[in-house]
Backbone bond lengths (Angstrom), bond angles and torsions (degrees), N, CA, C in turn:
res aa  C-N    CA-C-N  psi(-1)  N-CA   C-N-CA  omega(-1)  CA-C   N-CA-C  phi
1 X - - - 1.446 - - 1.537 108.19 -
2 X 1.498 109.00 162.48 1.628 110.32 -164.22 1.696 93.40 -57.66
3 X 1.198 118.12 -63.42 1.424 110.26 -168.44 1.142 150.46 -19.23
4 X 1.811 83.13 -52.66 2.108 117.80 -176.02 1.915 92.17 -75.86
5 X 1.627 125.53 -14.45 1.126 120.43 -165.25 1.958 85.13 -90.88
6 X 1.128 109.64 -55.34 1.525 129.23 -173.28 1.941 104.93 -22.69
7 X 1.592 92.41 -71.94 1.519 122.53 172.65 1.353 119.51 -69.56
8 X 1.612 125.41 -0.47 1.161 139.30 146.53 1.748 134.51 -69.83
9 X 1.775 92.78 -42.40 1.905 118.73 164.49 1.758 91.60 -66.36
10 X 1.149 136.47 -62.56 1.421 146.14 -120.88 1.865 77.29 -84.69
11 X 1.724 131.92 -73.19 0.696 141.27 178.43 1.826 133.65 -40.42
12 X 1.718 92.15 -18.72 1.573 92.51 -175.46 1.736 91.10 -115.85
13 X 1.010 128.20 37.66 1.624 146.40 178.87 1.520 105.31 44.51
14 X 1.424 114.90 52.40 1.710 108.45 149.01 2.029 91.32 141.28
15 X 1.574 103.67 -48.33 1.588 99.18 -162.42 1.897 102.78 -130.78
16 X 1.562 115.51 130.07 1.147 97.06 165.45 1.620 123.62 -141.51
17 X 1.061 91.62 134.32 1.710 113.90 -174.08 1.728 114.79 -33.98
18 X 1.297 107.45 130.88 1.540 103.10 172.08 1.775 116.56 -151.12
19 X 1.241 108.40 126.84 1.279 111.53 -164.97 1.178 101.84 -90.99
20 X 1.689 94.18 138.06 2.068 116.07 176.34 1.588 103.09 -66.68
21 X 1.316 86.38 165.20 1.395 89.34 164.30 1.419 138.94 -85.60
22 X 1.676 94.26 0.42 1.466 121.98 -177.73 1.536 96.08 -114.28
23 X 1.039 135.88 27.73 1.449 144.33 139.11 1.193 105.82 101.39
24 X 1.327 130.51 13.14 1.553 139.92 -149.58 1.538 105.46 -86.13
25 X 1.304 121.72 -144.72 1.104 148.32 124.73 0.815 170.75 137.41
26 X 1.656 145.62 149.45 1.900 158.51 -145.50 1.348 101.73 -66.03
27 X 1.630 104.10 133.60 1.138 107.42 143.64 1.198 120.86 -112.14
28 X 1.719 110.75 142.71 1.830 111.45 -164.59 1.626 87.79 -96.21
29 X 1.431 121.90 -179.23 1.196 131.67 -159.83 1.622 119.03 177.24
30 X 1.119 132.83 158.29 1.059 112.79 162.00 1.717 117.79 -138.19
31 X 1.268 105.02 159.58 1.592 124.35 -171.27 1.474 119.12 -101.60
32 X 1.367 143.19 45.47 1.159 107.92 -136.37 1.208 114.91 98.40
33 X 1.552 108.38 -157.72 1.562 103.59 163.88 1.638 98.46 -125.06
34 X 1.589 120.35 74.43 1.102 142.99 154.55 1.593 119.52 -120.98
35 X 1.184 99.65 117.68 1.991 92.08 -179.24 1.621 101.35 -74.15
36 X 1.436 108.60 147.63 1.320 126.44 166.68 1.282 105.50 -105.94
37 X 1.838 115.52 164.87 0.986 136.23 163.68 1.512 110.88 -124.22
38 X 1.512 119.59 112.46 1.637 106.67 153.87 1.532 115.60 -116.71
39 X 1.693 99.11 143.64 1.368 96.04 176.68 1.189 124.59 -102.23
40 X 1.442 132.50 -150.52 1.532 120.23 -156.31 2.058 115.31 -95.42
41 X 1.333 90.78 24.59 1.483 106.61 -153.85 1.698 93.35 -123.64
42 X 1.216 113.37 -31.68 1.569 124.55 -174.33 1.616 135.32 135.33
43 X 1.597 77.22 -26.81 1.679 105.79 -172.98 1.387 112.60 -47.02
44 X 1.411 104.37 123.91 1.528 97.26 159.96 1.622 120.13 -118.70
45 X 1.497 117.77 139.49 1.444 126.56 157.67 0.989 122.84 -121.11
46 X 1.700 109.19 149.99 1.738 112.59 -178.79 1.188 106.85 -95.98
47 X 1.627 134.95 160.29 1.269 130.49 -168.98 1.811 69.82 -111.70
48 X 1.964 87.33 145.83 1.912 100.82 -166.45 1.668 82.80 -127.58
49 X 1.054 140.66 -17.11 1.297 140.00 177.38 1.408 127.36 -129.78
50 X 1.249 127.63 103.53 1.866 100.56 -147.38 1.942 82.67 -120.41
51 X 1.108 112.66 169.03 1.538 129.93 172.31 1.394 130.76 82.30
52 X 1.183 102.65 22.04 1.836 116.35 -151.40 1.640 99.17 -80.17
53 X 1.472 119.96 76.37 1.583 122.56 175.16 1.541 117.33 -54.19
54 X 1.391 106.60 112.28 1.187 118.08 161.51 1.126 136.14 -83.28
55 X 1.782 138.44 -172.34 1.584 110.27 166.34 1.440 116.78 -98.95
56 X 1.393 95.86 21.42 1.885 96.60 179.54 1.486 110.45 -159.97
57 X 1.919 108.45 39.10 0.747 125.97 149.39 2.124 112.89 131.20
58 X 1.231 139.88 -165.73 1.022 147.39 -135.72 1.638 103.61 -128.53
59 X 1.609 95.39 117.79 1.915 94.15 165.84 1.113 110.00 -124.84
60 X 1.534 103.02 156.53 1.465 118.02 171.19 1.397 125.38 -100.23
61 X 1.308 163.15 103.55 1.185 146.78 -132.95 2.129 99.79 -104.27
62 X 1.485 109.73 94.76 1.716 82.88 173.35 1.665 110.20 -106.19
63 X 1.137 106.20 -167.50 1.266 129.37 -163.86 1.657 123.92 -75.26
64 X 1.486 104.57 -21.06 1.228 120.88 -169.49 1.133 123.20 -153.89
65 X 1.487 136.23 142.57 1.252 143.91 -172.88 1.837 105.34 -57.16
66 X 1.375 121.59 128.38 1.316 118.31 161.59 1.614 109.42 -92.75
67 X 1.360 105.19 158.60 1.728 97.22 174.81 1.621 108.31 -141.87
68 X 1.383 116.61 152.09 1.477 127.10 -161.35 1.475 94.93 -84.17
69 X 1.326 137.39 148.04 1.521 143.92 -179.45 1.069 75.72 -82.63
C-alpha cells in the first residue's frame, strides 16, 4: 500500500529501490506527498491514483509510461 511504500522512501533517507519483474529497476521517491517513480532511463512518473485492490493484488495508477533500459 502507498504508505508501507511512503515509510519505505522515508526509511531508506529520501529514495527506495525496487526490483521489476523483468529484473530492472524503480526508484520510488517522493514529491510532496506524491510518490514518484523513476526508471533506469531517467523517466519520471507520479502515481495520481494509489490503492486500487485487486483480487490478485494492488495498483497504482501513474501518469506516464516507465521504460526498461
Amino acid at each position: 500500500m502507498s504508505d508501507a511504500i511512503g515509510k519505505m522512501i522515508k526509511d531508506d533517507g529520501g529514495e527506495h529501490k525496487i526490483k521489476t519483474v523483468s529484473g530492472g529497476t524503480l526508484v520510488a521517491m517522493m514529491k510532496g506527498d506524491k510518490i514518484q517513480l523513476k526508471d533506469e532511463n531517467g523517466g519520471v512518473a507520479t502515481v495520481t491514483i494509489a490503492n486500487v485492490k485487486q483480487s490478485n493484488g494492488v495498483i497504482h495508477v501513474i501518469d506516464k509510461v516507465l521504460l526498461p533500459k
